[in-house]
DRENSE-996862 format. One line per 3 residues: number of its first residue (from 1); for each residue z, y, x of C-alpha. Coordinates in pm, whole numbers, plus 32768, in hexadecimal, padded with zeros to 4 digits. Layout:
N
NUM> Z,Y,X ~ ... .
***
This chain:
322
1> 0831,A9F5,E8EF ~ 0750,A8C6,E8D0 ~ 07F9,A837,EA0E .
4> 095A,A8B2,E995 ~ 092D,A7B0,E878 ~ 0875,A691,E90F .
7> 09B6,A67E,EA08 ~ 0A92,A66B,E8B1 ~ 09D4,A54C,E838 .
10> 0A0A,A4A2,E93E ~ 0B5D,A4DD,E969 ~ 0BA6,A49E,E7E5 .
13> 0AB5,A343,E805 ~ 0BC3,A2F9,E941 ~ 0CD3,A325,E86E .
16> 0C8B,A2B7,E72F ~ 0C84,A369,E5D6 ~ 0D84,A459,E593 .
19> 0DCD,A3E2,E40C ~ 0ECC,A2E2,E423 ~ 0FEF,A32D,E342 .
22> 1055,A1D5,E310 ~ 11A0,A144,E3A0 ~ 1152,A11E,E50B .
25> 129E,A03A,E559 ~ 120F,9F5F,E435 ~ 1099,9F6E,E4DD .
28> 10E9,9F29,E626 ~ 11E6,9E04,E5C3 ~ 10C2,9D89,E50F .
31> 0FD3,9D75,E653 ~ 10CB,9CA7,E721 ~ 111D,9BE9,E60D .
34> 124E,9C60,E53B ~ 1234,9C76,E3DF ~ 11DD,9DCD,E334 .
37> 11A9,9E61,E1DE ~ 1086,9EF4,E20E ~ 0F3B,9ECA,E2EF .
40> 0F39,9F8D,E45D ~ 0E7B,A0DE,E43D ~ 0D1F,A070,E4AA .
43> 0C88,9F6D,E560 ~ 0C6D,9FC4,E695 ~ 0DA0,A01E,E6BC .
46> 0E2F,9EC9,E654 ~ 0D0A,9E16,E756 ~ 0DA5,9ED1,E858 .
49> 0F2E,9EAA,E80C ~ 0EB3,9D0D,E7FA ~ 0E0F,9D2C,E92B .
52> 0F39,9DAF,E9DB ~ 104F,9CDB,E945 ~ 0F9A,9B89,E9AF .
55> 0F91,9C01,EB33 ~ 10F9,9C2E,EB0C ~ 1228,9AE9,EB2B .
58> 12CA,9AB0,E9D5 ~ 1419,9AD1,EA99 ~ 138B,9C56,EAFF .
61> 12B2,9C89,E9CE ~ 138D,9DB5,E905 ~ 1383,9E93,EA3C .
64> 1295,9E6E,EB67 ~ 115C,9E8C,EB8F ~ 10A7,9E48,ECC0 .
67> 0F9C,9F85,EC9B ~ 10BC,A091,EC6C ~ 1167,A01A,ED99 .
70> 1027,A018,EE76 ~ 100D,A179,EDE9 ~ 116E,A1E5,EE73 .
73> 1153,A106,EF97 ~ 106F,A242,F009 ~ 112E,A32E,EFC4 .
76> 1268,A297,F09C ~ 1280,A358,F1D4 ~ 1245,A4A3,F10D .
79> 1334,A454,F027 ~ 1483,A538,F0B4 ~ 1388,A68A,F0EF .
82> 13E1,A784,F01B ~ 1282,A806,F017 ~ 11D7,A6B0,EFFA .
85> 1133,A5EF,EEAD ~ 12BD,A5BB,EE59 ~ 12EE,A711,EE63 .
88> 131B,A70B,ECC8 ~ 1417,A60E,ECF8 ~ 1506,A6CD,EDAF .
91> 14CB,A802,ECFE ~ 153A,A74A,EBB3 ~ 1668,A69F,EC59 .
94> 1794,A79D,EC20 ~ 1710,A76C,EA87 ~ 173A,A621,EAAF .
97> 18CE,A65D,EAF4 ~ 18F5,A756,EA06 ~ 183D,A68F,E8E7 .
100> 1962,A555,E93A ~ 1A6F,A685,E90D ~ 19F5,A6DD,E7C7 .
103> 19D3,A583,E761 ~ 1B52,A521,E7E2 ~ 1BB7,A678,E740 .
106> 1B2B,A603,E5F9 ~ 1C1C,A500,E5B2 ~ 1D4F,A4CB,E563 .
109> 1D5A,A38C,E5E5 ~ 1CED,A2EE,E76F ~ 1D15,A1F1,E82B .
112> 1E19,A27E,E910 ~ 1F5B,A335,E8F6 ~ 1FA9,A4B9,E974 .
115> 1F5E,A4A6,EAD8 ~ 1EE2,A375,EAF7 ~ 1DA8,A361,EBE8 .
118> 1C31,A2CD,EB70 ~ 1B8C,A1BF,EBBA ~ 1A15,A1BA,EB9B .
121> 18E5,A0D6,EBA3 ~ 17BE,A17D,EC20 ~ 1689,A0C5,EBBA .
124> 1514,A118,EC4A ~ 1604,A1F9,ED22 ~ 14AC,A22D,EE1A .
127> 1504,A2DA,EF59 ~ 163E,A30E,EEC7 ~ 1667,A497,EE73 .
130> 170E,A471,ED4D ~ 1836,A34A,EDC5 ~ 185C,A423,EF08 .
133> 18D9,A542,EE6E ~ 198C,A482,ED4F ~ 1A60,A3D4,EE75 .
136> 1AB6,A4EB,EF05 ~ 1B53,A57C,EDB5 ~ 1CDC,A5A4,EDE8 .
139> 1CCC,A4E4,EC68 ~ 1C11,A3A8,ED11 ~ 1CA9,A26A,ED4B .
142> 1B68,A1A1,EDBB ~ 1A13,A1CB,ED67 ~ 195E,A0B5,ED76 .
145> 178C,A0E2,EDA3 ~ 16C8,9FBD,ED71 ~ 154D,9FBE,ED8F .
148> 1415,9EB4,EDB4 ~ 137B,9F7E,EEF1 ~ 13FA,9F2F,F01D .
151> 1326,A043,F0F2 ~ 13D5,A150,F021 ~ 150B,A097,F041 .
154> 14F1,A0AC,F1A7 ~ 14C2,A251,F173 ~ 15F1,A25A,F09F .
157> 16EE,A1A3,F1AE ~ 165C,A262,F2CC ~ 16A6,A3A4,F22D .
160> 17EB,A312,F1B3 ~ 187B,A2B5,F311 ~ 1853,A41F,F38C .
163> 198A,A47B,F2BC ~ 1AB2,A373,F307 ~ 1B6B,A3E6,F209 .
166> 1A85,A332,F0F2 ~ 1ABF,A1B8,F17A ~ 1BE3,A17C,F0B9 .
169> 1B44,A20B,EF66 ~ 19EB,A1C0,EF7B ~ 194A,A086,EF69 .
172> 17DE,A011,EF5C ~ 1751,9EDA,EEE8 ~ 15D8,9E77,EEEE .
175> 15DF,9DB6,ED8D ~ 1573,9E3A,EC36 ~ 1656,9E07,EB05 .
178> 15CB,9CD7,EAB2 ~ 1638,9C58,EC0C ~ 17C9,9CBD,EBC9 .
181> 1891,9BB0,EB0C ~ 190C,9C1A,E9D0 ~ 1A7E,9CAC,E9BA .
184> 1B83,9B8C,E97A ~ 1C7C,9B9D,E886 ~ 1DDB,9AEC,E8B7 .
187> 1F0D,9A9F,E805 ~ 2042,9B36,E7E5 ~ 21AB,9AA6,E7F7 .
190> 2227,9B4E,E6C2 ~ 2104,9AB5,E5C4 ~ 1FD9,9A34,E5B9 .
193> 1F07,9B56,E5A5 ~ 1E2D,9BB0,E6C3 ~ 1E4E,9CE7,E7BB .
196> 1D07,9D58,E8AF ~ 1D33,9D33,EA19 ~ 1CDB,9E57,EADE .
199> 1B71,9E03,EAF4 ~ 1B23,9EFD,E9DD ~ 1AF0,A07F,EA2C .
202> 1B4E,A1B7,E9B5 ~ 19EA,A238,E9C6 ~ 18AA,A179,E9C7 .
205> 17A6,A26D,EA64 ~ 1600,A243,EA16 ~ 1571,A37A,EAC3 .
208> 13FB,A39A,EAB3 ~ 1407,A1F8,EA73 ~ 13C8,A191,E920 .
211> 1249,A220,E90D ~ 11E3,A146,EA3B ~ 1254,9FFB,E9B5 .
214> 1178,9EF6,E8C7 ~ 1285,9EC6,E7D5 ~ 1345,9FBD,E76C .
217> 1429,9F07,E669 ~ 1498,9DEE,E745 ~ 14E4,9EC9,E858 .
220> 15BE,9FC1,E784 ~ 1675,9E8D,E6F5 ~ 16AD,9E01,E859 .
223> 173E,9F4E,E8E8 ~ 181F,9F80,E7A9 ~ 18D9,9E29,E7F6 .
226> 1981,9EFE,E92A ~ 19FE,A015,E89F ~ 1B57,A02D,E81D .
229> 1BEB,A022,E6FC ~ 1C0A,A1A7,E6ED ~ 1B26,A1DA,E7F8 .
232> 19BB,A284,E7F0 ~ 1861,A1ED,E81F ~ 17BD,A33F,E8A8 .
235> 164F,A366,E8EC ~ 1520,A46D,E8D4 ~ 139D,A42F,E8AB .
238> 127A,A4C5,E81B ~ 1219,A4EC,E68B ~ 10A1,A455,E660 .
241> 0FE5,A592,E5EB ~ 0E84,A65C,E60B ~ 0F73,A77B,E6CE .
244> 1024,A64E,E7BB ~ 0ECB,A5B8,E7EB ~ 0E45,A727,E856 .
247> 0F7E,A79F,E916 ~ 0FBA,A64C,E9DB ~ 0E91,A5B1,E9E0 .
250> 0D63,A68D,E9EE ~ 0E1A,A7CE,EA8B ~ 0F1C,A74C,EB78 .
253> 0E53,A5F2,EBE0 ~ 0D03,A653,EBAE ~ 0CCA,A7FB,EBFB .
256> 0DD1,A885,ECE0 ~ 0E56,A72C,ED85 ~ 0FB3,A78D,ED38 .
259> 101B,A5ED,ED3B ~ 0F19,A4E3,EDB5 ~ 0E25,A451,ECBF .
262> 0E87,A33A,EC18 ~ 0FF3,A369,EC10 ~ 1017,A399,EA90 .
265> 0F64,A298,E98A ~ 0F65,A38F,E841 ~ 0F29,A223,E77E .
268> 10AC,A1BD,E7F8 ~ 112F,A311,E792 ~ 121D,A2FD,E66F .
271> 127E,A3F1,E565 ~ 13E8,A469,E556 ~ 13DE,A3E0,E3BF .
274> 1388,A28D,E447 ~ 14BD,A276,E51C ~ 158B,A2FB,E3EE .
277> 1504,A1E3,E2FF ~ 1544,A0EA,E423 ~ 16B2,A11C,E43D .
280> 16D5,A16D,E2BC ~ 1677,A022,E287 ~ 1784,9F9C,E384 .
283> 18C7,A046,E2B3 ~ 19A4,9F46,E332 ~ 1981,9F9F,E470 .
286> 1911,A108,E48F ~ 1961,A26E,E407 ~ 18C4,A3AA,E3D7 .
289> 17D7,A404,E4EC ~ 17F5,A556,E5BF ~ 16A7,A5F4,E5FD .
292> 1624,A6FB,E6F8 ~ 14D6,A771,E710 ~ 1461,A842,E84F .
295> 133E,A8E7,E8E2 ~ 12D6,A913,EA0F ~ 1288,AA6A,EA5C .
298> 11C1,AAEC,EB9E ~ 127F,AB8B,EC84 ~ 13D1,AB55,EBE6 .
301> 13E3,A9CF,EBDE ~ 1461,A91D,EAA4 ~ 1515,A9DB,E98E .
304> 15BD,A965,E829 ~ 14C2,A980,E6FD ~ 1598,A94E,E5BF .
307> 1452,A87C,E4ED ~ 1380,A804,E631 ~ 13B9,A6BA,E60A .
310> 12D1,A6C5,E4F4 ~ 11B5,A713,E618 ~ 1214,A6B0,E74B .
313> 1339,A672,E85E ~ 14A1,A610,E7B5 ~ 15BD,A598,E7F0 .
316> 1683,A47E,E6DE ~ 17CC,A3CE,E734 ~ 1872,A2EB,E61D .
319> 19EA,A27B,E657 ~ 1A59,A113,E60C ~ 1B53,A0F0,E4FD .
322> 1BC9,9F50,E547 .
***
């Protein structure tokens, strides 16, 4: 017993305290320099965000940083293996397609007509398990995967090329979002008003992304600038509580191994009522979020929890209304 809880000291001194139910957007803005209404959760925390943000360009700042990717670097070459530290990746990727259905099927309005095909933008796409099986939907137009590593980029268009079929849907590009140029507008003949080109997308994807990056805010404000009109900005992540710090952090990393150590950063976690009051205070732009909360249960793989996302894994996709 003694032992039992000199290992959780430890592993709560690694990751910080646990009482932190100030706005974490706001916080982390703070650290690398954004304003915010009030101060990031604790010190160390905000030494650490600092810390991170200065090793990073300006031109990069919202969504790399340079110890995540060494992290994933690693875990390249294992990256396709069913049975490897990705393993919970590929379990959760059919929810990932049926959490876009329900978010399409939630509105009366899209950005495409009956039976028109989708176009998406795939960002921190990894080895690419999610844009692979998104481009080879009979619905998909394109699907476009961007991400800063270039060993796992290498995985992804290896695994890519065995299946012909996906060269004229699939495309990946080793940039972040910073790194795309902004979509252009243009004018039409009729008036002067001004239409999108097709640089936009009909769905904006952040799997697994947005808890690895040093500032949060920026980097949801960047991706929303290529979405649609109409279209969704889709993405899942992990709420910032004592049951995601045990479940994630001390059972799966530390105990039974389940993902390597130091994949998940509880600090960078963010609470699904954080997200809400992010795009609440965006109206102009935004509408009522979708949310879907699952739990990943031994044995079966990752299942729906209606009130999850209060705890841990979720899923929250917001449409654009202009």
């Amino acid at each position: 017993m003694r032992s039992s809880l000199r290992h959780t000291r430890r592993v709560v001194a690694r990751y910080g305290h646990a009482r932190t139910p100030c706005s974490h957007l706001q916080s982390r803005a703070a650290a690398a320099g954004q304003p915010a209404t009030q101060p990031p959760p604790a010190q160390t925390i905000t030494a650490r965000i600092q810390t991170r943000s200065l090793s990073i360009s300006p031109s990069r700042s919202s969504s790399v940083n340079p110890e995540e990717i060494s992290h994933f670097n690693a875990l390249a070459s294992s990256w396709w293996d069913p049975l490897g530290p990705s393993r919970v990746l590929h379990q959760m990727n059919p929810l990932r397609h049926d959490f876009i259905r329900q978010c399409q099927n939630s509105s009366a309005t899209s950005s495409f007509a009956p039976g028109q095909k989708l176009r998406y933008l795939d960002v921190g796409c990894g080895g690419g398990i999610f844009a692979e099986s998104a481009a080879r939907l009979p619905t998909t137009e394109s699907v476009t995967a961007i991400d800063p590593s270039t060993e796992i980029l290498a995985v992804a268009r290896r695994h890519a090329a065995r299946d012909p079929a996906l060269s004229t849907t699939l495309t990946y590009l080793n940039k972040t979002i910073d790194d795309l140029p902004l979509p252009t507008t243009s004018a039409t003949q009729e008036d002067t008003t001004t239409t999108t080109t097709t640089t936009r997308f009909d769905v904006v994807s952040l799997f697994e992304v947005i808890e690895h990056v040093d500032n949060p805010s920026a980097f949801l404000d960047r991706c929303g600038q290529f979405v649609k009109p109409g279209g969704w900005l889709i993405l899942s992540t992990i709420a910032r509580t004592w049951t995601s710090w045990f479940t994630t952090n001390l059972v799966a990393e530390d105990i039974i191994g389940m993902v390597p150590k130091g994949t998940h950063d509880w600090n960078k976690y963010i609470n699904e009522h954080e997200l809400r009051e992010f795009f609440r205070g965006r109206p102009e732009w935004w509408g009522a979020p979708q949310v879907f909360g699952v739990v990943y249960v031994p044995g079966l793989g990752w299942k729906e929890v209606k009130g999850s996302e209060k705890v841990g894994n979720y899923f929250f996709g917001v449409q654009r209304i202009q």
